[in-house]
C-alpha positions in Angstrom: 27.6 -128.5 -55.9 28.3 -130.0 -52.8 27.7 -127.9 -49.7 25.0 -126.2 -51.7 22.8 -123.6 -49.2 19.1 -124.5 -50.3 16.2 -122.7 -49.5 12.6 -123.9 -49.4 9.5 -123.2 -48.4 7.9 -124.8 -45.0 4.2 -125.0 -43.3 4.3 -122.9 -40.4 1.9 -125.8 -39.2 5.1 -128.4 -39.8 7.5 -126.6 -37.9 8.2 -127.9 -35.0 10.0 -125.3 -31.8 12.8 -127.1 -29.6 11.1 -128.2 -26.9 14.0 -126.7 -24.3 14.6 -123.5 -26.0 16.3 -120.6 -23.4 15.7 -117.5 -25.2 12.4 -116.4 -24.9 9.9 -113.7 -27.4 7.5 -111.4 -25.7 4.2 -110.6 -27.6 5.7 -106.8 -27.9 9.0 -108.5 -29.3 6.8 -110.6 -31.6 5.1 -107.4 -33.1 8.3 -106.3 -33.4 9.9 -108.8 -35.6 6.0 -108.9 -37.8 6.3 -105.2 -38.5 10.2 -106.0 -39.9 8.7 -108.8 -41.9 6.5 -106.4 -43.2 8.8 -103.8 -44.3 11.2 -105.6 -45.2 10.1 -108.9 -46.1 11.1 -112.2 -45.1 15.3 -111.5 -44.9 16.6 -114.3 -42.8 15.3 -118.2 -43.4 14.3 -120.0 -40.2 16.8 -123.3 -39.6 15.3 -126.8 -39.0 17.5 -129.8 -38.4 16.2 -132.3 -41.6 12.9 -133.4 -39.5 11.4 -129.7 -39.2 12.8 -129.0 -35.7 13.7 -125.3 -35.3 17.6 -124.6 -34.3 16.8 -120.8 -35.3 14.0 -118.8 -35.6 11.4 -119.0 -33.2 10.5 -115.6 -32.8 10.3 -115.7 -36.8 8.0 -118.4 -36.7 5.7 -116.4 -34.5 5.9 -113.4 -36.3 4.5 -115.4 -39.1 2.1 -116.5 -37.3 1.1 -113.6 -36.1 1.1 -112.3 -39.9 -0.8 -115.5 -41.0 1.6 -116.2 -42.9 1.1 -120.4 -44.2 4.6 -121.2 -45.5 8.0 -119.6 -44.5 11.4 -119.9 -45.7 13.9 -122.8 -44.4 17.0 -124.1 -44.7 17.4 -127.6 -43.6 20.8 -128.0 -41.8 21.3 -131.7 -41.9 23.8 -134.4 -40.5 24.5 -132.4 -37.1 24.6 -134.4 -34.0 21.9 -133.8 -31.1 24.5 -132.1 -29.0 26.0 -130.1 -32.1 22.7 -129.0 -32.7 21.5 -127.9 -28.7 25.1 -126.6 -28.6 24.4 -124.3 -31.4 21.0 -123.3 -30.6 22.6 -121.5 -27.7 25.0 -119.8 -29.4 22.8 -118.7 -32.3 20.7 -116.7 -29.1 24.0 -115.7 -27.1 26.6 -114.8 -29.4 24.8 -112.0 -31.2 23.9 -109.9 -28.2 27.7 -110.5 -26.7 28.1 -107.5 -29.6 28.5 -103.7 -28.9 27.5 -100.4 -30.3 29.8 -98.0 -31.7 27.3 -95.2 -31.0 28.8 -92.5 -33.5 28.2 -94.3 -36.5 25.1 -95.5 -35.2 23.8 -92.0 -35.0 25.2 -91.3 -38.3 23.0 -93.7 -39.6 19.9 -92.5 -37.8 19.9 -89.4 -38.6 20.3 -90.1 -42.6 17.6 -92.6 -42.3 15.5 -90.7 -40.3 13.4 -88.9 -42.6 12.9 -91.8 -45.2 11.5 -94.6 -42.7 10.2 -95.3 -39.3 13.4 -95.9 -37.5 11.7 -98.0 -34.4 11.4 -100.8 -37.4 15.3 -101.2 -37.0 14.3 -102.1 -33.0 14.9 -98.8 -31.3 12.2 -97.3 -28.8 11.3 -93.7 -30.0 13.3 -92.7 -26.7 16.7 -94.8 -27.6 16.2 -92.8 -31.0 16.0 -89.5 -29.6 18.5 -90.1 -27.4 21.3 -91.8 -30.2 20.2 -88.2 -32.3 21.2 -86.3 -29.0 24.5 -88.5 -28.8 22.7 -89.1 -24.9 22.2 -92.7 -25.0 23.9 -95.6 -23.5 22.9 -98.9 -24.7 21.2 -101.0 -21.6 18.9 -104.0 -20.4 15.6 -102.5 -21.4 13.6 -105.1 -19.2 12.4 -104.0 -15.7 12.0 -106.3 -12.8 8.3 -105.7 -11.6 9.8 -104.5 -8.1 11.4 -101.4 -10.1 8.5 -100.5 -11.2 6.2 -97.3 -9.4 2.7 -95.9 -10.1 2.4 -93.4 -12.5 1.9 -90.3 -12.0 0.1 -87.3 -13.8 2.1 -84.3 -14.2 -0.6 -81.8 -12.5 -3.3 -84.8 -11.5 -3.8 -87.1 -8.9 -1.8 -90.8 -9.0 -3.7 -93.3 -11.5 -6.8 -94.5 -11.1 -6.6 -98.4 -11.5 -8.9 -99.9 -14.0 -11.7 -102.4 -12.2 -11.8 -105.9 -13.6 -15.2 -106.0 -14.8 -14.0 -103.3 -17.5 -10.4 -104.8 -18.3 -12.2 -108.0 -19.0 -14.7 -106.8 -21.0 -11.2 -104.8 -23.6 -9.9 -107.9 -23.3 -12.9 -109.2 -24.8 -12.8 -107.1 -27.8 -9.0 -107.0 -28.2 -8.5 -110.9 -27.2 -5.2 -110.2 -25.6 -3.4 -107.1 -23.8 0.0 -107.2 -25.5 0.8 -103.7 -23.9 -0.5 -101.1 -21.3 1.7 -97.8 -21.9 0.5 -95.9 -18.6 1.1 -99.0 -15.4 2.8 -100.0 -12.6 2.7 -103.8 -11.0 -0.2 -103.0 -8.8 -2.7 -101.9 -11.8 -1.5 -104.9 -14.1 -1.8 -107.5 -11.6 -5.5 -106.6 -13.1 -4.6 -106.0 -16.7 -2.8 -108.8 -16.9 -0.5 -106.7 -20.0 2.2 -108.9 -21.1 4.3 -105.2 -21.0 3.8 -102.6 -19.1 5.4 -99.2 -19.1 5.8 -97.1 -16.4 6.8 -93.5 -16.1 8.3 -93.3 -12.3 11.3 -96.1 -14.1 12.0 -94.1 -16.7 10.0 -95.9 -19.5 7.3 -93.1 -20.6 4.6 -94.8 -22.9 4.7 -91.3 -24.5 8.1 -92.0 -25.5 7.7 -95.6 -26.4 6.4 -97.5 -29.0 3.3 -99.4 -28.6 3.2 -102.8 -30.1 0.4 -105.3 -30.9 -3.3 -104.9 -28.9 -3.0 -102.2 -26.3 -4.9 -101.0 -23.4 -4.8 -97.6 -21.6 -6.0 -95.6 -19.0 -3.4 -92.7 -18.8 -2.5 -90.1 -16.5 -5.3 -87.8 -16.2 -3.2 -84.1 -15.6 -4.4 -81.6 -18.1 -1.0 -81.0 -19.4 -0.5 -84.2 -20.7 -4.0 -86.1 -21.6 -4.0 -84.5 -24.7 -0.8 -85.8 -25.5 -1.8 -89.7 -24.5 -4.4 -89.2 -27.0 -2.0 -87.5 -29.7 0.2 -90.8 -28.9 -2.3 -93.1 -28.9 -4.3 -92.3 -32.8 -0.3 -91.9 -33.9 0.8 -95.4 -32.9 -2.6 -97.0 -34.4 -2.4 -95.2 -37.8 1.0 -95.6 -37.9 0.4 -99.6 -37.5 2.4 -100.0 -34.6 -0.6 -101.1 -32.4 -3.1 -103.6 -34.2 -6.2 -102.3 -31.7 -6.1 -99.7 -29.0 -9.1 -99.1 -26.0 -8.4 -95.9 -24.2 -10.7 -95.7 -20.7 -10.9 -92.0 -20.4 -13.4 -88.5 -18.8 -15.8 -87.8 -21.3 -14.7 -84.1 -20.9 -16.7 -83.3 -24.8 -15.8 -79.9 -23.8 -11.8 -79.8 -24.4 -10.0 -79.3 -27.3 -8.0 -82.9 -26.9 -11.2 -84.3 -26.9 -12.5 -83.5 -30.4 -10.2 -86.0 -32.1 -12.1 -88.5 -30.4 -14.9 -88.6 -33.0 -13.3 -90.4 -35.4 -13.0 -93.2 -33.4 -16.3 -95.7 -31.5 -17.2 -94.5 -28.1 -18.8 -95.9 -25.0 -20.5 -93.5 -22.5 -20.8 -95.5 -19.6 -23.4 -94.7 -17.5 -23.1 -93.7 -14.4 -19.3 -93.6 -12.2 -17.1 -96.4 -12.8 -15.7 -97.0 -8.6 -12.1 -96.6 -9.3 -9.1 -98.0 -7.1 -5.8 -97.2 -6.2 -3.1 -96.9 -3.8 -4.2 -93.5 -2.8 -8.5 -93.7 -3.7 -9.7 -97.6 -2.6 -13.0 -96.9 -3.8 -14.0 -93.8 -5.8 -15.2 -92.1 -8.6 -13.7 -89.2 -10.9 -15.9 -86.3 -11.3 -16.7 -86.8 -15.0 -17.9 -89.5 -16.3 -16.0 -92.2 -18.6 -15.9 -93.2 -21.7 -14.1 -96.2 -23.6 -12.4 -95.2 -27.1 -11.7 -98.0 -29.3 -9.6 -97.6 -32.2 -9.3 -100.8 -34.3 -11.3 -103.2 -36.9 -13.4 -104.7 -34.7 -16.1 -101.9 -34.3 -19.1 -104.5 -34.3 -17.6 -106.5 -31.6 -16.6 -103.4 -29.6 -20.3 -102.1 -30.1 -21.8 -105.3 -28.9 -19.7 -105.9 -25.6 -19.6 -102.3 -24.5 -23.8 -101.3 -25.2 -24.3 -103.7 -21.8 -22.4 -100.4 -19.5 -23.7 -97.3 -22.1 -24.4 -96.1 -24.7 -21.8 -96.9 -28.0 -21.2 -94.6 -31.2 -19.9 -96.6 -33.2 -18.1 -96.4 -36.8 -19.6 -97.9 -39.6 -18.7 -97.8 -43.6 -18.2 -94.9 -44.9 -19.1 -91.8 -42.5 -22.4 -93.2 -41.0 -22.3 -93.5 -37.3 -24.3 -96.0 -35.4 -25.4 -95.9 -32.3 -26.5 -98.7 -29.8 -27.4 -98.9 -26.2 -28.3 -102.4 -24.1 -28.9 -101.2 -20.7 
């Protein structure tokens, strides 16, 4: 029949992005749309023009990627002239967010779904959701200029610590990228070098948040709240939000947050990591640190981090192993 939708099935490898494309996909977005895809399966077919050009879909096609996923769905949309088809790649990006929310049903729907699936796969932030529940939310820009962004600050502790390079380089060695650092400010990832960054004084808690793809954090530090970061941080990972998480935090063994920290591979570092800051230039905390790692890569994490201390590391099963370089 003539006008017939078919759908087939396309390498990823074939596929071929428009080259001007406006609309642009952060890494966090990305592991957005890949845990949908997940869920949900593969909903919505990606559009190329008859030669494998995309018109629609880009963030789909690296979401696949992402997924390693080989061969996606298409729908070739043939015969439409070059200005047709840049025209409409526009207004396949614009249109869509020119819509509104009607909040009431919206939190209808939330709160019947709430208790069957995790609602931040429909593209909410745990805080949006809380807030829709509360009938307190009003549907904004959730992108922050880095100029609106602050230091974060501990509740009953000092202002962060910033990470040194030497150690950011060597998570990012182990994670390969820094999708996300939930605890920041532009000052401390001019460093980290996150491609998002949250930051508490803006009103974007990474407690509240979701945490998306290969994170790295060195939280607030009060005693009211560490415990929490680490709560946060084994929930997002288990809950396969995050795909790898390092957490550069005191090696206080003594507290009670600290316990749950066993079940992941630690680095004592030896000796005081110098610190920086806006308010400490060049110091030292008065515990010592140590590197969590929660992820797959336990091996590489064991074989990077032995060169500053000594590594427990997970192994099969419940063995531990432990290493040391230095």
């Amino acid at each position: 029949m003539e006008g017939k939708v078919v759908i087939e099935l396309a390498s990823t490898q074939d596929l071929v992005p428009y080259a001007r494309n406006a609309r642009t996909h952060s890494d966090a977005q990305v592991a957005q749309i890949a845990a949908s895809i997940r869920e949900f399966g593969w909903t919505n077919p990606i559009l190329v023009d008859g030669n494998n050009g995309i018109i629609a879909g880009h963030g789909r096609l690296l979401a696949a990627q992402k997924l390693g996923i080989d061969e996606v769905p298409v729908i070739q949309l043939e015969g439409m002239t070059e200005t047709k088809k840049r025209a409409y790649i526009l207004a396949d990006n614009r249109i869509a967010s020119n819509s509104g929310w009607d909040t009431e049903m919206l939190g209808l729907e939330l709160d019947d779904l709430k208790d069957e699936i995790d609602l931040t796969l429909a593209g909410f932030t745990t805080s949006e959701i809380d807030g829709i529940l509360k009938d307190d939310w009003t549907p904004e820009p959730r992108e922050l200029e880095d100029d609106q962004r602050s230091v974060t600050v501990g509740l009953d502790g000092p202002p962060d610590w910033y990470t040194p390079e030497k150690y950011v380089e060597m998570a990012r060695e182990v994670l390969g990228e820094i999708d996300l650092d939930p605890a920041s400010c532009s000052e401390a990832n001019a460093v980290v070098n996150a491609h998002v960054y949250y930051s508490l004084a803006q009103g974007r808690s990474g407690l509240a948040e979701q945490w998306l793809g290969r994170v790295f954090l060195n939280p607030p530090y009060g005693r009211q709240v560490i415990g929490d970061w680490i709560d946060k941080a084994f929930h997002e990972y288990k809950s396969g939000s995050a795909d790898a998480i390092i957490v550069c935090i005191n090696n206080a063994t003594d507290t009670k947050w600290f316990a749950r920290l066993w079940d992941a591979s630690l680095c004592f570092v030896q000796g005081r990591i110098p610190f920086w800051g806006p308010h400490n230039k060049n110091d030292s905390p008065a515990h010592g640190t140590v590197f969590v790692y929660l992820g797959e890569s336990n091996e590489k994490f064991s074989e990077v981090f032995s060169q500053i201390g000594c590594v427990i590391s997970k192994t099969e099963g419940d063995y531990r192993r432990i290493e040391c370089k230095i």
